[in-house]
C-alpha positions in Angstrom: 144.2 152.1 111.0 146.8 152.9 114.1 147.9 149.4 116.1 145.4 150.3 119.1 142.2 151.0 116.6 139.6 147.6 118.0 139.1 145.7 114.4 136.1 143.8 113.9 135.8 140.2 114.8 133.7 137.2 114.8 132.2 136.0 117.4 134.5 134.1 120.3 132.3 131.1 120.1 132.5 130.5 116.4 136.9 130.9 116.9 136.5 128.0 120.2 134.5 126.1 117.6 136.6 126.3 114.7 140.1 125.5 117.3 138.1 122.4 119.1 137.5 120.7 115.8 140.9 121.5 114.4 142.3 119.9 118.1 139.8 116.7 117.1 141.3 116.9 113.8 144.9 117.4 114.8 145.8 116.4 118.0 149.1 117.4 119.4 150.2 119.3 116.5 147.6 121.4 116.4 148.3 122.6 120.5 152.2 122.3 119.3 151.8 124.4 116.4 150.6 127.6 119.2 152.1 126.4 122.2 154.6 129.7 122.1 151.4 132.2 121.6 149.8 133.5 124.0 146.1 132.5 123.8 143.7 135.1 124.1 146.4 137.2 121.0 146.1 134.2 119.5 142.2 134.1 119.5 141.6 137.5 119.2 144.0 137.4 115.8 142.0 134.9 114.6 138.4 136.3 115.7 139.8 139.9 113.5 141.0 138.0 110.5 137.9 135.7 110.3 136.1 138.5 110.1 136.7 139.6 106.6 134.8 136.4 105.4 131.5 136.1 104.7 130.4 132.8 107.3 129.3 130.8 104.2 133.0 131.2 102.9 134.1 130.1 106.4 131.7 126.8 106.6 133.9 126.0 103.1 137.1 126.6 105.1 135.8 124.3 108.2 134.7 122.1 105.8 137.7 121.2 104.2 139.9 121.2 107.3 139.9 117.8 107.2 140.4 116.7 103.5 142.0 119.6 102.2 144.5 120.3 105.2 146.8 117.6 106.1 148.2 119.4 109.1 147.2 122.0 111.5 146.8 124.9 108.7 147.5 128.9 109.8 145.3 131.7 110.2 146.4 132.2 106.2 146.0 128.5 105.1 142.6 128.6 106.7 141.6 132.0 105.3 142.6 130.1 101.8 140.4 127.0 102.2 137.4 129.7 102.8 137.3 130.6 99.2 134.8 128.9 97.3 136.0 127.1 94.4 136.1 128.8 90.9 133.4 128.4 88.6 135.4 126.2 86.4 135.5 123.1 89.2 131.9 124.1 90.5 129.4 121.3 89.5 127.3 123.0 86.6 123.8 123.4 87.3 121.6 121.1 85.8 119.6 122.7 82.8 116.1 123.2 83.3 113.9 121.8 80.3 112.3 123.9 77.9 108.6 123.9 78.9 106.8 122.1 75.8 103.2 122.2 74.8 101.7 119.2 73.2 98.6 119.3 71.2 95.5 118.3 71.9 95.1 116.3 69.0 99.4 114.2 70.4 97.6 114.5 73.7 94.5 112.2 73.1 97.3 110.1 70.7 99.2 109.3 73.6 96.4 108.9 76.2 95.1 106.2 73.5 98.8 104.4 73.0 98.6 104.5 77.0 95.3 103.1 77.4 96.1 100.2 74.9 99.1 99.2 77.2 97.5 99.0 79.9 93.9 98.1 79.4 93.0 94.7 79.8 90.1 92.1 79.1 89.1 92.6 82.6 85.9 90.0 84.1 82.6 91.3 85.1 82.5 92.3 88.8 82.1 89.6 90.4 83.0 87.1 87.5 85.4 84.2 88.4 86.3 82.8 85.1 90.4 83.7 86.1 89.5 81.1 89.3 87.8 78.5 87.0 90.4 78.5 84.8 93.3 78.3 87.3 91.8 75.2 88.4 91.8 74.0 85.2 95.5 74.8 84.8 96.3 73.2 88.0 94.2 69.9 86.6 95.5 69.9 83.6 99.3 69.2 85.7 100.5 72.9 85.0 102.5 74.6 87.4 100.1 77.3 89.8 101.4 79.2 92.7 99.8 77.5 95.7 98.8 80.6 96.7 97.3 81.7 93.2 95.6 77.8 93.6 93.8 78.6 97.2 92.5 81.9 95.9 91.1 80.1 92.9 89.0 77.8 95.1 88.0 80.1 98.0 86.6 82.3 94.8 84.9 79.6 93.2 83.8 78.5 96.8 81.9 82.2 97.5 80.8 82.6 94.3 79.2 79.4 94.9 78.7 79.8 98.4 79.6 75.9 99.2 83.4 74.0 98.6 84.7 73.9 95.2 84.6 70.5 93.5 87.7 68.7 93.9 89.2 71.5 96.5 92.1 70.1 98.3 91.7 72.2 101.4 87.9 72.4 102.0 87.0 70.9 105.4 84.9 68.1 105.3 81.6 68.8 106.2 
């Protein structure tokens, strides 16, 4: 390649990006670090070496300007931060488990250990034994929610359709 041969380069916007985060990042050292260089060489150097990395190389690079680079890094330093890290310090990838088959015969086992945990004496629809026997609780000078308590009665009170004996809250008629 002769010195007047036009080299590829990235896009200008993508070099005014990369320079106004690394003047956030910087400061004065960054503009003191090129103050002698004239600015569109200076861009256009950078534009033509950028572009010999791939852009998801050069998001790792702008990425680590800021933890990686203490200072106001060269075209070289930068181009070094853009290489992605080796395998060795790469997070593995988390192993995907073997798919397993379970027989039908471990499937309706564990459906019925299942069920057991979770199936409960349930009341009749529309029962109100659990209201009858809250009250009872409550009578009997054990602690119940108050809230647990006016649900008790206002069951007991519908199921009824008039004021549960003894309910603290009914209205007087």
């Amino acid at each position: 390649m002769d010195l007047f041969t036009e080299r590829p380069r990235v896009p200008d916007a993508w070099v005014e990006h990369l320079f106004k985060r690394m003047g956030a990042l910087y400061g004065s050292a960054f503009t003191a670090k090129w103050r002698d260089v004239d600015p569109p060489t200076l861009w256009r150097t950078w534009a033509e070496g950028m572009a010999t990395v791939p852009k998801d190389h050069l998001t790792i690079g702008y990425n680590a300007l800021e933890s990686a680079c203490p200072r106001p890094p060269s075209l070289a330093e930068f181009l070094a931060l853009c290489s992605p890290p080796p395998a060795a310090h790469r997070p593995a990838p988390l192993p995907l488990p073997s798919p397993l088959r379970t027989s039908p015969e471990q499937a309706r086992e564990n459906l019925g250990r299942i069920k057991a945990m979770v199936d409960v004496p349930r009341p009749k629809p529309g029962g109100i034994e659990w209201a009858r026997n809250t009250v009872a609780l409550a009578k009997a000078g054990q602690y119940v929610a108050p809230m647990r308590l006016r649900m008790a009665y206002d069951a007991i009170a519908n199921h009824r359709g008039d004021a549960a004996e003894d309910d603290p809250c009914a209205s007087p008629s």
